[in-house]
C-alpha beads as a LAMMPS data file, in Angstrom:
LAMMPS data file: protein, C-alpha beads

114 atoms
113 bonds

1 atom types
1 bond types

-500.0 500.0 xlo xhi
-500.0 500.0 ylo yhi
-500.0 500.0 zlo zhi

Masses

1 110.0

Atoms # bond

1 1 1 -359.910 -337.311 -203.297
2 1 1 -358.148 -340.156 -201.473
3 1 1 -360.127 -342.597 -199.884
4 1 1 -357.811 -343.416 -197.190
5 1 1 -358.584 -340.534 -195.318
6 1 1 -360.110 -341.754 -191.548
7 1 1 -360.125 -338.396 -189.397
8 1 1 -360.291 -335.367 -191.753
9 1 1 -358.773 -332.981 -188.987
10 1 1 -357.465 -335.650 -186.364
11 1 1 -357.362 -332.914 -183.612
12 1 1 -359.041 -335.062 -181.052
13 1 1 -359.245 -338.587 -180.842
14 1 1 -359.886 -341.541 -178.104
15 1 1 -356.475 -343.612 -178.019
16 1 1 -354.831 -344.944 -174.901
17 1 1 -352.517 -342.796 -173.389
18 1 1 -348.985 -343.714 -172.628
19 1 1 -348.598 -340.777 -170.048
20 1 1 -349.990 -340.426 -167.316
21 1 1 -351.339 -344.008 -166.189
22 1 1 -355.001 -343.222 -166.224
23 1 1 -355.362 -339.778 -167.222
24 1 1 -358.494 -337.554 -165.828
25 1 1 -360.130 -334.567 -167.698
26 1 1 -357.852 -331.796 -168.469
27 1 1 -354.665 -333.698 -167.541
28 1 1 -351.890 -332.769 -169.916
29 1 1 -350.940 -336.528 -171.265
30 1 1 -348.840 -338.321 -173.945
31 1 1 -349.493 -340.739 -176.777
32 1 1 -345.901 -342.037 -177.010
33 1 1 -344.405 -338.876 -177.923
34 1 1 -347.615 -337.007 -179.288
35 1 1 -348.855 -334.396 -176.563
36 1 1 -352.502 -333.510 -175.928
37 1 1 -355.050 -332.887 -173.192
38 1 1 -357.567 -335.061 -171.934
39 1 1 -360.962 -334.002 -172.685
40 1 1 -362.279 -337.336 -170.917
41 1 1 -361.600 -339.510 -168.057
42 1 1 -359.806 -342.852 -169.146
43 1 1 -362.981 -345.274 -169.926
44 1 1 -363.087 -349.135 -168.357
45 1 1 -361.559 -349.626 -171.624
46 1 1 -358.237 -347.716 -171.208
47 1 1 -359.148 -345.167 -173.725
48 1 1 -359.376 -341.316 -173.155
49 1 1 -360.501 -338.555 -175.396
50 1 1 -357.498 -336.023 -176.251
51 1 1 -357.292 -332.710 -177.854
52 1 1 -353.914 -332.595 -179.894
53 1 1 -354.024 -329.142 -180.887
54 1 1 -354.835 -325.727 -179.771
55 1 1 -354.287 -323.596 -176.038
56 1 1 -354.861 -324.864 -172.479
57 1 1 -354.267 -323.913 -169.191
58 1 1 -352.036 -325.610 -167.468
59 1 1 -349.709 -325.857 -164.801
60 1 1 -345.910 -324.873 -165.420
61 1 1 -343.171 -325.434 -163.146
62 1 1 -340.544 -322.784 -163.533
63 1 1 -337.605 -325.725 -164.059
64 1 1 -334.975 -327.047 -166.328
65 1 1 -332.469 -329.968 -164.322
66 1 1 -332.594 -326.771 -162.083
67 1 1 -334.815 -324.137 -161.597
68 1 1 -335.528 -321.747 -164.505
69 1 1 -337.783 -319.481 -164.987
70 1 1 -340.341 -319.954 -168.065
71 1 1 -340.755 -316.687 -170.350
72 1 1 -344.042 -316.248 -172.788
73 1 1 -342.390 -318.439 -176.102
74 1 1 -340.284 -321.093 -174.873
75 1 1 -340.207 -324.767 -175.513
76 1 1 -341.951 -326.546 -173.325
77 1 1 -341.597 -330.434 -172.277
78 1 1 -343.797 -333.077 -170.448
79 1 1 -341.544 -335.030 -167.576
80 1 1 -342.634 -337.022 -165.628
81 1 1 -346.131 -335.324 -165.037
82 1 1 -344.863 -332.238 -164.924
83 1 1 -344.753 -329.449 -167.657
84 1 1 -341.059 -327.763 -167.762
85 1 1 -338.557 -326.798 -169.733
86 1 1 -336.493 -329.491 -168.997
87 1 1 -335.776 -331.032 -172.945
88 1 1 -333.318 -333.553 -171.434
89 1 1 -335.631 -335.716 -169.668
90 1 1 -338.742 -334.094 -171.075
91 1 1 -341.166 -335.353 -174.363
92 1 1 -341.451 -331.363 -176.384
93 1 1 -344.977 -330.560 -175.264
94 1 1 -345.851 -327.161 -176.579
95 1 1 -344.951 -323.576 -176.112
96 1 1 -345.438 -321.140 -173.014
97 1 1 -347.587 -318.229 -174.073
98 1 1 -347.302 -316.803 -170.338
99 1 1 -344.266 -316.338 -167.622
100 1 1 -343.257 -318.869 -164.612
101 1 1 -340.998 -317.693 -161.588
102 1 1 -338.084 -319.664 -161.615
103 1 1 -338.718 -322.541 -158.674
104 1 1 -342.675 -321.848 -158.816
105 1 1 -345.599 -323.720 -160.432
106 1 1 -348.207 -321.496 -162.094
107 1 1 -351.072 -321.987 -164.163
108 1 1 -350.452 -320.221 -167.775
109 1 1 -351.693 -320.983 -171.363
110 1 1 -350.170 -323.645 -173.156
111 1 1 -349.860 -324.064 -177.320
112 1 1 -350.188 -327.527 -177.570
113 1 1 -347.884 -329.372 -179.844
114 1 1 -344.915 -327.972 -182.599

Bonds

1 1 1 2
2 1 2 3
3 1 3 4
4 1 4 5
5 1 5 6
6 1 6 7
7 1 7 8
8 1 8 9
9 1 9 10
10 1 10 11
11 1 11 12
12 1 12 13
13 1 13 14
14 1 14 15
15 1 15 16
16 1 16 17
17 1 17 18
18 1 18 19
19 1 19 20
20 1 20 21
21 1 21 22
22 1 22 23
23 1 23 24
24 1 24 25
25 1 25 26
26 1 26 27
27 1 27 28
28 1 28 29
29 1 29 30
30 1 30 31
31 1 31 32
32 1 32 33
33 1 33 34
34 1 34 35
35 1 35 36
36 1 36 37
37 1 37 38
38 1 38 39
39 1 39 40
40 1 40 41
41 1 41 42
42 1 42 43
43 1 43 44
44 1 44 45
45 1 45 46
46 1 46 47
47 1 47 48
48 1 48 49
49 1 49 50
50 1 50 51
51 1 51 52
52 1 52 53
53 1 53 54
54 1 54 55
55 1 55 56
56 1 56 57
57 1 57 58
58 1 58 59
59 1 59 60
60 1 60 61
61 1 61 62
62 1 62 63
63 1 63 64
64 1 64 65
65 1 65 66
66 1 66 67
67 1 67 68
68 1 68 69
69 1 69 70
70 1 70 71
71 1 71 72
72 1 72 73
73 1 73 74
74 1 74 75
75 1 75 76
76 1 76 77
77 1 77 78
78 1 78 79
79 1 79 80
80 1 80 81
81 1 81 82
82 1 82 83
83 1 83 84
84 1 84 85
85 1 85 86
86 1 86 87
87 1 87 88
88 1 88 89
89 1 89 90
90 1 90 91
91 1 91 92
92 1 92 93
93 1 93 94
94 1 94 95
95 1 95 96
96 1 96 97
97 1 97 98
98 1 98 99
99 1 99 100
100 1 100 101
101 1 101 102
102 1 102 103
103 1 103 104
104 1 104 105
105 1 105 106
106 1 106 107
107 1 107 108
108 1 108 109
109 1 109 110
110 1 110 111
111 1 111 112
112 1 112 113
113 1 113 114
């Protein structure tokens, strides 16, 4: 077995997040283009605990450049603090596994990463 192993799953980890500034519990955040939630408030340090994997609930804005709505299966991206499925400004995020009015912002599960 190799020895270089450090995290045998790596699904959650305390790293400084890129995205936002100084993330609080269940913020949806980035680690440069890595998407997770934060299970933690960011520490004195600069460091937060993030989940990498799995289903949250979040908040979805029904949005691409314009407004869209979001249907149970699409790509979603993180821009700017907001969760969308704008992919030209946006970091790929996850995938919707609920549906978003076009124009509205609704809380619906999130599959976190590809």
């Amino acid at each position: 077995m190799a020895t270089n192993i450090v995290f045998e799953d790596g699904d959650q980890l305390r790293v400084v997040c890129t995205a936002p500034t100084t993330p609080a519990s269940g913020d949806p955040v980035l680690v440069g283009q890595l998407p997770g939630v934060a299970l933690t408030d960011e520490d004195d340090d600069g460091y937060t605990t993030v989940k990498f994997n799995g289903v949250a609930e979040l908040a979805v804005k029904g949005e691409t450049t314009t407004n869209a709505a979001v249907a149970a299966g699409d790509i979603l991206y993180y821009d700017a603090g907001v969760i969308n499925k704008d992919s030209t400004n946006g970091v790929r995020f996850g995938y919707a596994l609920g549906a978003v009015s076009s124009g509205a912002t609704t809380k619906i599960r999130v599959k976190i990463g590809y």
